[in-house]
Structure formats: structure tokens, C-alpha cells
N, C-alpha and C positions, 0 to 999 in steps of 0.2 A: 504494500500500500504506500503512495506516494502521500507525505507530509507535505508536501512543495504546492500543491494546488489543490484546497479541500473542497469549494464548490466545483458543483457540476450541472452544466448546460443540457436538459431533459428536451429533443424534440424529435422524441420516437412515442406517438401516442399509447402505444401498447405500454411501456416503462412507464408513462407517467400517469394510465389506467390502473398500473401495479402497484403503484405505489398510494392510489384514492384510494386507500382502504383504512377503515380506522383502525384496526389492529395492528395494522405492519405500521401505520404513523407513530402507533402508541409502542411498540417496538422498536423502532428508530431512534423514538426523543429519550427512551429507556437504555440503549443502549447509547446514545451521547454524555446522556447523565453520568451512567455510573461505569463506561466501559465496554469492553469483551465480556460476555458472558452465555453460558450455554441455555440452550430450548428449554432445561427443566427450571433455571434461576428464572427466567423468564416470564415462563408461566406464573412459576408462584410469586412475583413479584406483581405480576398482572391479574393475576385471578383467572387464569384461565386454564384449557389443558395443556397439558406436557406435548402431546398430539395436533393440538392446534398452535400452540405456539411455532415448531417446529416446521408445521404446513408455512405457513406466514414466514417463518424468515425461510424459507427453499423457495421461497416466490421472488422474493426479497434479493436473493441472490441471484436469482435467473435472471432479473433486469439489473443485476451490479449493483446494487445499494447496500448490503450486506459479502463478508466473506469471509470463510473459516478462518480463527484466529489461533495462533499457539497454544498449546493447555498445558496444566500441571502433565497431564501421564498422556498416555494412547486413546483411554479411556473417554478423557473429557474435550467433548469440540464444542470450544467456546465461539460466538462469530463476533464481529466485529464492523463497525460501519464503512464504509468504502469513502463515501463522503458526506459531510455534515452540515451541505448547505445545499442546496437544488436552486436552478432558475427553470423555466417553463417559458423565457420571454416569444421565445422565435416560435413556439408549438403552432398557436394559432395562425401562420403561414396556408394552413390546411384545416380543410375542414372538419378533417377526423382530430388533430391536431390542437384543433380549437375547441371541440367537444369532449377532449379529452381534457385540457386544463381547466375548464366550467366545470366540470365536475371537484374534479381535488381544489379548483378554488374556492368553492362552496364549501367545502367540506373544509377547509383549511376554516376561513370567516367565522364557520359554528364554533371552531376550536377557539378561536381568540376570540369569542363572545362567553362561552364558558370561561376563560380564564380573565376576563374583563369581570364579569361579575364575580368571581374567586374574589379576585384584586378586592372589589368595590368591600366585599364582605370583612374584609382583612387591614384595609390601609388606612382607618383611625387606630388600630394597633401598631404601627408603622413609627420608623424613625424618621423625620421631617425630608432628612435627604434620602430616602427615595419615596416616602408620601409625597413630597414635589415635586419628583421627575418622575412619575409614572402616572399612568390615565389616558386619557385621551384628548389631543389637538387636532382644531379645523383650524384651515386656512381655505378661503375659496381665492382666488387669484388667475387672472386674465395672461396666458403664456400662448406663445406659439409652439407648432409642436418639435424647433430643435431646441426650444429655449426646457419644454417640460424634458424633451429627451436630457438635456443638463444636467439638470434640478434629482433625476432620477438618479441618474450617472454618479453625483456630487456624494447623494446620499450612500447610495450601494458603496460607493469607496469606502465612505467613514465604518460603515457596518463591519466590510471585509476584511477590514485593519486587524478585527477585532476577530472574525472566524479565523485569519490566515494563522494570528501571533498564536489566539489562546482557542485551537482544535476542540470543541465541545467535548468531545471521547475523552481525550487528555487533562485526568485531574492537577496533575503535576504544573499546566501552564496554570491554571488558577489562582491569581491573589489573594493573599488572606483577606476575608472579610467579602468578596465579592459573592453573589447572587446568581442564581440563573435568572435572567430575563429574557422575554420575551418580545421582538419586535416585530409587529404586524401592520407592511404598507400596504395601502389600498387607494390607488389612485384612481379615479375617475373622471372623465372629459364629457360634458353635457354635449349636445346633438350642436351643429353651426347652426346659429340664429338666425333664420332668413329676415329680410326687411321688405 
């Protein structure tokens, strides 16, 4: 597995059907968390079978998002994630393509709405620096579309800095004191305005 470039550029519809599933996401974000780990940690850590866990990453690995990782003995095959950041930008080029990122984008949205209202239930218990930089900001704002491709670009840089240095899988890059967070963009461009 290549450290050197963790995200990965999704525009094979079937990969990025494989991966709209909520188990293999919820397997993914578990194994960025806490690592390499085998079907059966899995499971019990998910609540689910040993059997099903397993189905789900052999899926997982069939489209490269997961891959056996080294174990204690012969015995234990732990996997590992391949990459710990996805884009889907170019998919919709196609129309299968495009139906394929509506779906994991919808399903992505429900995820950062459950964890929005986690947040919401959680962050008067919070210590002020991150009760003040977590939630939710609008901006509506008038751009052209190389000025938003910019603005996109600008952002994605600042985020990557952070997936390149500190590998989600790897607890070791972590600073003491740091968090997981969650960053969910969602850009949107209303229809042109006829006059």
C-alpha cells in the first residue's frame, strides 16, 4: 500500500455502487479509526455477523478499497484500507456514472445528518474550541463556474494537507489531544436565471 497518495479518484460506476452501501461505509470509517483489523473484530465491533462482515469487506476489496493486511500468525487476516479518502468528481461524465454517485451521495448526506444531530445533542457539553468551530455555515455567493471550480480546489487543498500528513488508519500520525472530525461539503448551483 502506497502512503504517498491516500485519496482516490472513483469513476468506475460499479466501484462506486460498491462502495453505496452502508455496511462497507460503516466498515471503512471503522477501519480508518482504529486500523487493520480482521472480519471477526469487525463484526463485533459492528454488531453484526462474522459472515456478513466478511461478505462486505470481499466486496470491498474487489473494487480496491480494502486489502489483506499482515497479522500476528497465519491464522489471522486482518484487512486494511487501501485509501482513506475517495472523490467521485469526474463519475457523472456518464450517465451510469452519475447514477451511481446520487446514490452514495444521498447516502453519504443521511450520514452527516445523523452525525449533525449527534453533534447538536453533544456540543453544550463541548469545550468552546470546538463548540465554535463545529456546526454548520451558509454562504450563498454569486461565482462563475472557474471562479467556484477555485473556491472548490482552494478548499480540497486545505482538507488534503490534513488526509496526506495525518493517514486516518494511522494512529501514530495523531496529535495528542486531536479528534476525529468530520467534514461534509455540499455544494450546490441554482438553475441560470432567465430575464
Amino acid at each position: 500500500m502506497s502512503l504517498e497518495k491516500r485519496t482516490r479518484l472513483l469513476d468506475d460506476p460499479l466501484a462506486i455502487r460498491a462502495m453505496a452501501h452502508p455496511v462497507r461505509l460503516d466498515l471503512q470509517s471503522l477501519l480508518g479509526r482504529e486500523g487493520p483489523m480482521t472480519a471477526a473484530d469487525a463484526a463485533r465491533r459492528l454488531g453484526i455477523s462474522q459472515a456478513l462482515a466478511s461478505h462486505h469487506l470481499r466486496q470491498l476489496a474487489k473494487y480496491d478499497f480494502v486489502e489483506p493486511a499482515p497479522g500476528k500468525d497465519n491464522r489471522e487476516r486482518p484487512w486494511r484500507l487501501v485509501s482513506t479518502s475517495q472523490s467521485w468528481r469526474d463519475a457523472a461524465r456518464t450517465p451510469e456514472g452519475a447514477a451511481a454517485a446520487d446514490v452514495l451521495e444521498q447516502l453519504l448526506a443521511e450520514r452527516a445528518l445523523e452525525s449533525l444531530a449527534q453533534w447538536q445533542q453533544q456540543r453544550n457539553d463541548e469545550e468552546p474550541i470546538w463548540r465554535d468551530h463545529a456546526g454548520i455555515g451558509r454562504s450563498g455567493i454569486y461565482l462563475t463556474g472557474d471562479e467556484l471550480a477555485e473556491l472548490v480546489q482552494q478548499i480540497n487543498s486545505l482538507v488534503e494537507r490534513y488526509v496526506e500528513e495525518r493517514p486516518i488508519d494511522d494512529q501514530s500520525t495523531r496529535p495528542v489531544g486531536s479528534r476525529y472530525v468530520s467534514i461534509t461539503q455540499i455544494v450546490t448551483v441554482d438553475p441560470e436565471e432567465t430575464e
